[in-house]
C-alpha positions in Angstrom: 10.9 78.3 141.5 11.9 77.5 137.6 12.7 80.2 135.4 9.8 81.1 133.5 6.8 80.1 135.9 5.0 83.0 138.0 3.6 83.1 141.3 -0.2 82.9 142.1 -2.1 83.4 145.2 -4.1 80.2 144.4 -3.9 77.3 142.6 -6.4 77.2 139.7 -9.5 75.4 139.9 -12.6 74.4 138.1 -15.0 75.0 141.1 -15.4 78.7 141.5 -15.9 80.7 144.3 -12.5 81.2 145.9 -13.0 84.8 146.9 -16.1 84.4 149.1 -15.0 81.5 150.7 -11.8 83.3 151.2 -13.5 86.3 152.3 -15.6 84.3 154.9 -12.8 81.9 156.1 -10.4 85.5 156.5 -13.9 87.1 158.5 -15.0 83.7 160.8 -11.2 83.7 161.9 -10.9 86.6 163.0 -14.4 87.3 164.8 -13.8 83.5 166.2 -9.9 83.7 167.0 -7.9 86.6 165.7 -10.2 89.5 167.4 -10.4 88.0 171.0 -6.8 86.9 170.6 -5.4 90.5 170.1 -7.8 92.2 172.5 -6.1 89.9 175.2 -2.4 91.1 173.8 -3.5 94.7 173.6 -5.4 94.5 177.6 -1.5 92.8 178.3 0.4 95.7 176.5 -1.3 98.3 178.6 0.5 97.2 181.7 3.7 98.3 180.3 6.8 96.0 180.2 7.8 96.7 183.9 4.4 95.7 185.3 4.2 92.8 182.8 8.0 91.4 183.4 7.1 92.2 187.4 3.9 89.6 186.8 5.7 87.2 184.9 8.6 86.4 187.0 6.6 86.2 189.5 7.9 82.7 191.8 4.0 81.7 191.5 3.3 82.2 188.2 6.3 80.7 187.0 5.8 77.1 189.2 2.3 77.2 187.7 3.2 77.9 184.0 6.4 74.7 184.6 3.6 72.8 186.6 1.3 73.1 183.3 3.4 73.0 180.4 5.4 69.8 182.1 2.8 67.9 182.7 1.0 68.8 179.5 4.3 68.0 177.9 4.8 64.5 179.9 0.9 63.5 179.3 1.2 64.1 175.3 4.6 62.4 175.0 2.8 59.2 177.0 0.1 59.7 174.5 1.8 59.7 171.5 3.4 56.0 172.7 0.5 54.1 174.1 -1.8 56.1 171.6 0.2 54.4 168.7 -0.2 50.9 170.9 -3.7 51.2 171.2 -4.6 52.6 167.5 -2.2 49.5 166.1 -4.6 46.6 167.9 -7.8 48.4 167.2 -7.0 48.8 163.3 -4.5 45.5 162.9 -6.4 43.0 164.9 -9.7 41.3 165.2 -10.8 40.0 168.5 -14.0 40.3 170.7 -15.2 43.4 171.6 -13.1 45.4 169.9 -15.9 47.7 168.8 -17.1 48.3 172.6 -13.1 49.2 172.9 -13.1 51.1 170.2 -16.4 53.1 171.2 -14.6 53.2 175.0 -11.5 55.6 173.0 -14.2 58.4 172.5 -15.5 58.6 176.0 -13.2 61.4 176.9 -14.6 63.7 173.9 -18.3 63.1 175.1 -17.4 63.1 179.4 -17.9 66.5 181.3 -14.3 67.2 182.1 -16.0 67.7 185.3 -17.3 64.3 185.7 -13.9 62.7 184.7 -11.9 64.8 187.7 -14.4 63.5 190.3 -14.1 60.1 188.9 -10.1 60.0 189.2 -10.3 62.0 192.6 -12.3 58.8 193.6 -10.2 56.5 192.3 -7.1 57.6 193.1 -7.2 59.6 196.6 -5.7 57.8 199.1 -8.8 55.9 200.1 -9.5 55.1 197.1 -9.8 51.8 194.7 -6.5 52.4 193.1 -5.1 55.1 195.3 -5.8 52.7 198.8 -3.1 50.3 196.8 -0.8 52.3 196.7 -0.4 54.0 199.5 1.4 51.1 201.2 4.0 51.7 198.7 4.4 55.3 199.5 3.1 56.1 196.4 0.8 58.9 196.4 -1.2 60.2 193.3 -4.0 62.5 193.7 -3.5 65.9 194.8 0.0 66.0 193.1 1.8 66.8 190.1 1.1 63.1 188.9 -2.1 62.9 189.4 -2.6 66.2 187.1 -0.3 64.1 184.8 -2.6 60.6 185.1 -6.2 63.5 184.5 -4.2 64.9 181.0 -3.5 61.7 179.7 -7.2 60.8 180.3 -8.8 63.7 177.9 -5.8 63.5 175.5 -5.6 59.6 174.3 -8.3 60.0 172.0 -6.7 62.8 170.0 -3.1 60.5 169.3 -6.2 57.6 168.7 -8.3 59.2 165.9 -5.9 60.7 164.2 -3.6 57.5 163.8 -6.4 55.0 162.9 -7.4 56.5 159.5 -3.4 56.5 158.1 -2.9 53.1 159.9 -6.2 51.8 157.9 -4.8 52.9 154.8 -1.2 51.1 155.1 -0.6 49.0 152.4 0.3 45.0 154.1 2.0 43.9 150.8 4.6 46.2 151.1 5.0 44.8 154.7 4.9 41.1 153.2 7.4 42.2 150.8 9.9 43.2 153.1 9.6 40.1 155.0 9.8 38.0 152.1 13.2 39.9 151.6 14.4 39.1 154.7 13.6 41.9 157.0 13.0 41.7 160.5 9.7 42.5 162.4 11.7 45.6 164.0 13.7 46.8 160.4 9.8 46.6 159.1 8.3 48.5 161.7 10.8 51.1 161.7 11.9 51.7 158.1 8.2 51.4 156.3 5.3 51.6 158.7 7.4 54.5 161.4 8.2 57.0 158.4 4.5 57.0 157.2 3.0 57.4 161.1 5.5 60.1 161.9 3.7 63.4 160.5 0.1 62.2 162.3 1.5 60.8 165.2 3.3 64.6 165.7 -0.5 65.9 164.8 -1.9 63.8 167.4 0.8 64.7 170.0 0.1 68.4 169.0 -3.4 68.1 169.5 -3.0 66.2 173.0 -0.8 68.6 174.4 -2.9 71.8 173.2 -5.9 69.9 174.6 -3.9 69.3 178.0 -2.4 73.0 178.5 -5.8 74.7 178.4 -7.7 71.8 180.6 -9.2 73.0 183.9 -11.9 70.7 184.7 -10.9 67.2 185.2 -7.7 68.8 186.9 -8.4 71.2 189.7 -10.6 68.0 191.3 -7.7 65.7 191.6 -4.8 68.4 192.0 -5.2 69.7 195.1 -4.8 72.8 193.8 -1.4 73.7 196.4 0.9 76.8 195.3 3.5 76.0 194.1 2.9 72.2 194.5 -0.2 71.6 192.2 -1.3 74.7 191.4 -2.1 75.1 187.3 -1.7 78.1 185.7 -5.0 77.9 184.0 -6.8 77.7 187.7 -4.2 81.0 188.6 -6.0 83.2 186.2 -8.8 82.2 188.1 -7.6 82.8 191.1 -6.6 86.3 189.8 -10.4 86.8 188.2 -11.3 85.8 192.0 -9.4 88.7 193.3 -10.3 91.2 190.8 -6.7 91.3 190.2 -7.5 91.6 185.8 -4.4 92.8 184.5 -1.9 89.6 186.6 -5.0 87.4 185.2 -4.5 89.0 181.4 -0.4 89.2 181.7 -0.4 85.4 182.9 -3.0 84.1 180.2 -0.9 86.0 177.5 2.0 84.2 178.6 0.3 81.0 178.2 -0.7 82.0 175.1 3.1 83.2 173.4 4.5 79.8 175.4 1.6 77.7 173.7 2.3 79.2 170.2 5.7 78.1 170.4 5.4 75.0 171.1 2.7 74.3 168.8 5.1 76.3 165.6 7.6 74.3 166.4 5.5 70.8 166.4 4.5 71.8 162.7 7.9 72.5 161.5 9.3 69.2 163.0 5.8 67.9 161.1 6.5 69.6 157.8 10.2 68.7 157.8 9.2 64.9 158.5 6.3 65.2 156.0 9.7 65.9 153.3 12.2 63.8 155.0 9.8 60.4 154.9 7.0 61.3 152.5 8.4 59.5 149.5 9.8 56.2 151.6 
């Protein structure tokens, strides 16, 4: 900060009203987020650390919490590529039908996750459309690990989508143009003036995918299988603890989703915000 300036809690502005809407932003958080949030910590903190460490190194709950956090890691990270693919021909080119497509990207927002589970279980069990193809191969998809992988990149595409199209839509083509004319390649283009400025919402988009695909329980427990320790998610083991009346493994495992979660998420918006400073002036 320059010598001489001083440090405000806001930025000035002509529209008044900061204080109430800071007041009922500070008050819907926390009745919304913060509240239930810490009441889930404090129901963990209870246990004591022996009890809690006892429930988290548990051989079950850790292969469900790798189960869900890998897949939900793989699915975003195959999002975040053929997201970008399929934002780049609905916003760069014109060709028939590509409203209906466009309409087709939303269709996991609006779909009972529900409905979408029993719809891949259909397709790709092994007497299934897909799945009766593949079985010849050896290749088996439903009620494994890949199959939960195939359900999370179903509901998470249209988050990588949406939040590409608008900054794609707003790329300036001259400065593309311009490059050419100066003797740049398609690649050098791509990947010194159009990459830099989809960077910071193509990490939003992978963020939102994969916070989308670690809580999903719906379309997945229908094609899993739902095996310990094969297919087994840790969102359906707090279930399964619920089911048992077993509340304090449910609230230990659901806290550690929720520490693990935050983490990943914190550290997605610094790589964001440091990618926002590395590229935002290129």
């Amino acid at each position: 900060m320059a010598s001489g300036t001083t440090w405000t809690f806001r930025k000035p502005s002509i529209i008044p009203g900061f204080g109430l809407a800071f007041g009922f932003t500070l008050t819907y958080l926390s009745l919304i987020v913060l509240i239930p949030l810490a009441a889930l910590v404090l129901m963990t903190a209870s246990l004591g650390w022996p009890e809690f460490w006892r429930i988290a190194s548990d051989p079950r709950t850790l292969a469900a919490l790798r189960l869900s956090f890998g897949a939900s890691l793989a699915a975003a990270g195959i999002n975040a590529v053929f997201g970008l693919i399929v934002a780049w021909v609905l916003v760069r080119y014109d060709f028939p039908g590509r409203r209906l497509l466009d309409a087709f990207v939303d269709l996991p927002f609006a779909l009972p996750t529900a409905v979408a589970g029993i719809a891949l279980t259909a397709l790709y069990a092994p007497n299934g459309w897909i799945g009766s193809l593949l079985a010849p191969l050896g290749i088996k998809v439903a009620y494994t690990p890949a199959g939960i992988v195939i359900a999370l990149i179903f509901i998470g595409l249209p988050f990588v989508v949406r939040t590409l199209q608008p900054v794609m839509e707003e790329i300036d083509r001259e400065v593309e143009e311009a490059a050419a004319t100066l003797g740049a390649s398609r690649f050098l283009t791509f990947r010194r003036i159009i990459l830099p400025t989809l960077l910071p919402p193509l990490l939003t988009g992978f963020a939102l995918a994969l916070a989308r695909a670690v809580g999903e329980y719906g379309s997945v427990i229908f094609i899993a299988g739902n095996i310990p320790f094969v297919s087994e998610i840790a969102p359906l083991l707090i279930v399964v603890r619920l089911t048992e009346f077993n509340y304090p493994a449910a609230t230990a495992v659901a806290t550690l989703m929720l520490l693990i979660s935050f983490a990943l998420l914190l550290a997605i918006n610094l790589i964001q915000a440091w990618s926002r400073r590395r590229f935002g002036n290129v």
